[in-house]
N, C-alpha and C positions, 0 to 999 in steps of 0.2 A: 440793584442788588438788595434781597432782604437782608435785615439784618437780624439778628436774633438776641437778646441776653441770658445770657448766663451764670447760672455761680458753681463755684469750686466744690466738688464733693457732693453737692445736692444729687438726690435720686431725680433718675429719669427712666422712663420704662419704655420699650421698645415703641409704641403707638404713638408717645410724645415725641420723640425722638423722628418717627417717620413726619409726625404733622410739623416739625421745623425745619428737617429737609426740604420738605412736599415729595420725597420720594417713595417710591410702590417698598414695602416690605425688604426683599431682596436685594436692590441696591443700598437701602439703609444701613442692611447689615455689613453690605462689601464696605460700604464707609467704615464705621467704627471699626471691625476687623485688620482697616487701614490704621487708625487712630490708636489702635491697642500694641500693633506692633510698633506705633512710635511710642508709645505708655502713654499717650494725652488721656486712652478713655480707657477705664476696668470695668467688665462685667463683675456684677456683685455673685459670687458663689463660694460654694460654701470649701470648694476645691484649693482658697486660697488661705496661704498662713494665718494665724491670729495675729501677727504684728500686722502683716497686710489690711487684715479686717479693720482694726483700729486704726491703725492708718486716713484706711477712706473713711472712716466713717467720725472723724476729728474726736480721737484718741481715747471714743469709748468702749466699749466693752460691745459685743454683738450677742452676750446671753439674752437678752431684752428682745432683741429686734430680727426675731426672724420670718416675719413676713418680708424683710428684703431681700431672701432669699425666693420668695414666690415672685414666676415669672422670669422676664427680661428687662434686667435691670441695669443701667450704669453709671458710674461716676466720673465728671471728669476731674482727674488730675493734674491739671492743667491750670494757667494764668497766663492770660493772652489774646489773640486773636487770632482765628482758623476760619480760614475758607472753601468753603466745600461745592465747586460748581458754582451756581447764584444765593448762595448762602453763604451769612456772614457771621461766626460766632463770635462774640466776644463775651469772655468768661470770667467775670470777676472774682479775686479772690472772697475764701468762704466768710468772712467777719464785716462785707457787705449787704447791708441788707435791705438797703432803701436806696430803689432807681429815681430816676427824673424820666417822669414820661417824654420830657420832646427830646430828651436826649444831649441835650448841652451841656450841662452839668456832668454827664457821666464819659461823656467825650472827652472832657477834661479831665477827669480822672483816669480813663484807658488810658490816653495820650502820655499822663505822668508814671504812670504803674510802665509803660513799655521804655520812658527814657530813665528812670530807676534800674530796670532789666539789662538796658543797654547799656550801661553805665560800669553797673555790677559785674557785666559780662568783660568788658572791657578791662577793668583794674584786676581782676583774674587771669588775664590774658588767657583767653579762650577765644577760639572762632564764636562766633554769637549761632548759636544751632545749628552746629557739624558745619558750619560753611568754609569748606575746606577742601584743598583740590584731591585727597583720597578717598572723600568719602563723596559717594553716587546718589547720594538720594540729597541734592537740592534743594532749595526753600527760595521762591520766585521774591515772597512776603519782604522776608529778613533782608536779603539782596539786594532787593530794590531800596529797601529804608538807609539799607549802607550805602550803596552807590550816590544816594539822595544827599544823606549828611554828610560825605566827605567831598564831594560837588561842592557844597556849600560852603566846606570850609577850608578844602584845598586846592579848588578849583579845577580843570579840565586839565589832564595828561597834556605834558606839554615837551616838545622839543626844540631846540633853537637852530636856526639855519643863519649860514656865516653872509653877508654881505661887504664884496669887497666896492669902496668909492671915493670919489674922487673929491680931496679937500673935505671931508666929512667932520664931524664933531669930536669920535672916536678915538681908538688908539690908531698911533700912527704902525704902519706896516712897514719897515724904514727897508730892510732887505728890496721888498717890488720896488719903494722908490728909489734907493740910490742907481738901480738897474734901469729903469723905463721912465725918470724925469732929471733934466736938467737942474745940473746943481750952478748957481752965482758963487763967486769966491770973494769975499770982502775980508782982505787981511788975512788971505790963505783961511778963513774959515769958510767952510759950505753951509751956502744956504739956500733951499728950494721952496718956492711960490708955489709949486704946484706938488700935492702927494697924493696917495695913496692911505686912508683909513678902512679898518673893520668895524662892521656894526653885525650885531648880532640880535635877531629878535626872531618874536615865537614864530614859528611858521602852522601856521594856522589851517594849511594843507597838510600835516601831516598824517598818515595811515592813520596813528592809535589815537589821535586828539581829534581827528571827526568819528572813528571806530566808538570812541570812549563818549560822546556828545549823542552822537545816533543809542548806543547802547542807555544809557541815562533816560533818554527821552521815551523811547520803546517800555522800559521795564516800567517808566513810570505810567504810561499810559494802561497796561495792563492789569495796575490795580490801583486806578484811579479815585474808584472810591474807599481806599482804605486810607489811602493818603487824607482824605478829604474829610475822613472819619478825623486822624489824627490831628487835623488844622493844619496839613502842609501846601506853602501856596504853591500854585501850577504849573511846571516847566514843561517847555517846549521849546530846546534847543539847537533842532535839529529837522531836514526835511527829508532825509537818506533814507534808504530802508537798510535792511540788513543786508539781503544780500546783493546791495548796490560791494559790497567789498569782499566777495567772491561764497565757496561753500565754506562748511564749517574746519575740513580740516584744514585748508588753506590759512584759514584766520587763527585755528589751533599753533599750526606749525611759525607763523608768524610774531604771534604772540610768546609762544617758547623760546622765541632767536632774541626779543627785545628783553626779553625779562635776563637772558646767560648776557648779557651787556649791560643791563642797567644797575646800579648799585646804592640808588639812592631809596631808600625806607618806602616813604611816599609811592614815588613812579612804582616799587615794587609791589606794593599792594594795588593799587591803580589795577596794575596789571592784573593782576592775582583774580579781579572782583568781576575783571573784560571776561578770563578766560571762567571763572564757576558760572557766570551768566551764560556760558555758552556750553555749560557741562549741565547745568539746570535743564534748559529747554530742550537740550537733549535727548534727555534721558526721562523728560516728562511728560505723560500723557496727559491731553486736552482734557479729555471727557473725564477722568477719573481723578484729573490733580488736587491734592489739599496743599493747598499755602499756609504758614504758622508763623504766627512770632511768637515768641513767650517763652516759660520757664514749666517742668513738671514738678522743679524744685523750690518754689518760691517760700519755703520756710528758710533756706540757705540766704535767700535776698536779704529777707528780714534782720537774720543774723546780722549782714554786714552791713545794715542801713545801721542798727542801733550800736556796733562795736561804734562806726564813724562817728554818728551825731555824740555817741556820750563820751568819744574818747577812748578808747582802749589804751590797757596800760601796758596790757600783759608779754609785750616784745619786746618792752624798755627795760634796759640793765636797771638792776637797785642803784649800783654808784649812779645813772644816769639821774633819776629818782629824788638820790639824795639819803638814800637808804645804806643803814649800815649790811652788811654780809652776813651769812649764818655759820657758823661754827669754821669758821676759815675754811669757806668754800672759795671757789672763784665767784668773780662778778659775773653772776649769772640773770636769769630775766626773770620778771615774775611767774611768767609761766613753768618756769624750771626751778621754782621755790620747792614747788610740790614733787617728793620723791619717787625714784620709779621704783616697781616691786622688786624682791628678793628673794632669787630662786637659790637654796644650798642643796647640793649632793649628800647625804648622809653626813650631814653637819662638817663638811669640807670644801671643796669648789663651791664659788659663788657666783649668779646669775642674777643680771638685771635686765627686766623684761626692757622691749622697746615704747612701749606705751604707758600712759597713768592719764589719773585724772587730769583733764582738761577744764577748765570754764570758758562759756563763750566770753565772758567780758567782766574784766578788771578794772575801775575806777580806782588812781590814786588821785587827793587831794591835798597837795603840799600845803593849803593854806591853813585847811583845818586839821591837818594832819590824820587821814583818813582812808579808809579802804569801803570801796564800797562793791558788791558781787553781784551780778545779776545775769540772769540768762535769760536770751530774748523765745521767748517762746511763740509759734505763731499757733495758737489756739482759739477759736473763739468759743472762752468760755463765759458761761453762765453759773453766776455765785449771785443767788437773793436770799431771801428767807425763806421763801417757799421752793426753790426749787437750787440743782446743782448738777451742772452739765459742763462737757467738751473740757478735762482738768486735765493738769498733768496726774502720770504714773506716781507711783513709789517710788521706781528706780531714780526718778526726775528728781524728787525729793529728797531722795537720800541724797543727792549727788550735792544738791544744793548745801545739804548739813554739812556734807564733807568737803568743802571748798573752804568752809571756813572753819572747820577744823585745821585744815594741811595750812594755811595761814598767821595760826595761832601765833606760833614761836618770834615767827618776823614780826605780827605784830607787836607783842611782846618786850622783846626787844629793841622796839623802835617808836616805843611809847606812842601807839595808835590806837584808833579804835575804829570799829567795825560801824562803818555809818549806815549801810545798807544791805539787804540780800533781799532780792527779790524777784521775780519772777515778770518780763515786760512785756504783755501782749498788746497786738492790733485794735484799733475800734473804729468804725465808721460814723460813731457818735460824736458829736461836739461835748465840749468841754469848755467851759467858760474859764475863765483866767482865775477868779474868784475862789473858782473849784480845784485847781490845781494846788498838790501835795506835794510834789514829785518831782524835785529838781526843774521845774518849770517844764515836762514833758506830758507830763500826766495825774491819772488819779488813782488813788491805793483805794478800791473796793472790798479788800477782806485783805484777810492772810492765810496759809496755812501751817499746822503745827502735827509734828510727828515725837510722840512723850518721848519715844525713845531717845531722842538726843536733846528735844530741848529740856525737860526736866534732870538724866543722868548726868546728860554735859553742859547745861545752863547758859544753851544755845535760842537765841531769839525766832520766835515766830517768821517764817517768811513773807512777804510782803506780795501781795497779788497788784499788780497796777495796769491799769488799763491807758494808752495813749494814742492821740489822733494820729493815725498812720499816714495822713494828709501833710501833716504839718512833719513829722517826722522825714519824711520823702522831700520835700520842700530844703529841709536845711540838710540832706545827702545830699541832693543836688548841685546846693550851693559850693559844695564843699571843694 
């Protein structure tokens, strides 16, 4: 299988795009036309929103750049791995920018960026990419990597079959023996030499535990080398084919009778992963399938790698804290310090909207007594002396001012101080320890400053900091 790399967002124009396929013009395009309807890929034009535009184009402005409007152009929005026939994309996110030609190093990094993904997916509770028994459109990729890790960590669908025998180790079965063995009477008490025990163990013939073992082994062969990409070692635990265990609906209708009896979590999903593997193959065509793992959302990831790694405060009650209340509210959470707006009727009836400011992420530190603000931004910006690229908006800015405004009071009151606001993006650079500023994560390369609130309201510059997205993933992980 070839493999391709990729990055997030970059332009690619239709002739690139044919030469990494290797396909003729026209099937190229039925691809991507596949990939737009999942959103992995957007043609650049001029048809779509300005937030859109900024969007793909890492949040800057597209008055400068309209030569990307000439031609066929696309972006993917995407972080992951896609398969298209004998092509293999794997798309790193846009704040990478240095490969390893033999590929080991970035294997490693794919590997971590999709159990980050998995992870993320997971504590969301989400199906990990529609993989869900109402939705039709399958993912062979995603499938197989599930069916893979809960093999591995929950081992093969399993049922027990009863064994009745004779003088066994077991419980005794006293009903069959007082009936079918001779009892001794010593002192009018009974007592029998010979019984009757149950044993019970896996049976290892079962339908769904060789279904589920052949299924395993099947999906993993069929994308062998992505597995192979990922560092997963080999299995093959199974010699069955599929339909050594009849056609599909047979095994549909099967599978629905075991799932309305079973009640245990596990088996239930077990089940749930037999029957999408067989709602995938389904419903998917050989010649034209794309397989995917990965996220369209990967600034969402980001967010909740950096709430975990730094803590997040903003769920925890003040009492929990250690914080006194505000104006004799209840014990509310930090994120409910901040008030919702205020709608009056002609100075009468009054209205509070359902929504307000949000921050992604609250740092309380009880030690130093401290509040610290930061929004994880996934931007790869550029701030030198000579040049300034990929920044946040205004709106981003202002919002930043106003988090620690809405703040003020409780801090105030609770004798703190504002230890930080700042702004925390991705980087593929290393960072020496020596270099680090930043609560031991990273490096503060500029700041930014908007007069309007820092000179009227005597509000501090925000803090730009750039941290190894390696190292940050690493302690998600752990976590």
């Amino acid at each position: 299988m070839k493999v391709n790399k990729l990055q997030e967002l970059k332009l690619y124009n239709i002739s690139e795009l044919q030469s990494i396929f290797d396909l003729p013009e026209d099937k190229t395009r039925e691809i991507l036309k596949t990939l737009a309807y999942k959103n992995i890929v957007r043609k650049i034009s001029k048809n779509l929103s300005n937030a859109e535009l900024e969007e793909l184009n890492n949040g800057e402005s597209f008055e400068q750049l309209n030569k990307e409007f000439e031609g066929d152009n696309y972006k993917f929005k995407f972080v992951g791995i896609i398969t298209v026939k004998d092509v293999c994309l794997i798309i790193y996110p846009k704040y990478i920018t240095e490969f390893d030609e033999n590929f080991d190093k970035d294997n490693k990094i794919i590997k971590q960026l999709i159990e980050v993904m998995r992870k993320y997916e997971s504590k969301e509770q989400k199906q990990f990419l529609s993989n869900n028994e109402e939705n039709k459109n399958y993912n062979l990729l995603a499938l197989a990597i599930d069916l893979y890790d809960d093999y591995h960590v929950n081992g093969l669908y399993s049922s027990e079959k009863t064994i009745i025998e004779e003088n066994g180790e077991r419980e005794i079965l006293w009903d069959k023996t007082i009936n079918e063995k001779d009892a001794y009477f010593i002192n009018d008490v009974p007592f029998y030499l010979d019984f009757f025990s149950v044993n019970k163990e896996t049976n290892e013939e079962d339908f769904f535990r060789r279904l589920h073992r052949c299924i395993i082994t099947e999906s993993y062969n069929k994308i062998e080398e992505i597995f192979d990409i990922l560092d997963y070692e080999p299995i093959n635990i199974s010699d069955d084919e599929i339909d050594y265990f009849g056609d599909k609906e047979y095994i549909m209708t099967r599978l629905n009778q075991e799932m309305s009896i079973q009640f245990i979590d596990k088996k239930q999903k077990q089940l749930n992963m037999m029957k999408n593997y067989f709602l995938e193959t389904e419903n998917s065509n050989e010649d034209e399938e794309i397989k995917f793992i990965g996220t369209t959302s990967f600034n969402l990831v980001w967010e909740k790698v950096c709430a975990i790694v730094l803590g997040n405060s903003l769920d925890k009650k003040l009492e929990d804290l250690g914080l006194d209340i505000i104006d004799n509210t209840e014990n509310i959470t930090l994120k409910e310090v901040i008030p919702k707006l205020k709608w009056k009727v002609s100075n009468s009836k009054e209205h509070r909207s359902a929504k307000t400011l949000i921050p992604d992420l609250i740092v309380y530190d009880k030690e130093d007594r401290s509040i610290s603000i930061y929004d994880a931004k996934y931007y790869n910006i550029i701030l030198t002396e000579k040049l300034l690229k990929n920044y946040p908006g205004v709106e981003d800015i202002s919002k930043q001012y106003l988090y620690e405004l809405a703040y003020r009071d409780l801090i105030k009151r609770n004798n703190l101080k504002i230890k930080e606001n700042a702004f925390i993006m991705p980087t593929d650079k290393k960072i020496n320890p020596e270099e680090t500023n930043f609560k031991k994560i990273g490096k503060e390369i500029g700041t930014v400053e908007f007069e309007i609130f820092s000179k009227s309201l005597e509000l501090k510059d925000i803090k730009i900091v750039l941290t190894p997205a390696t190292r940050m993933f690493e302690k998600y992980l752990s976590k």
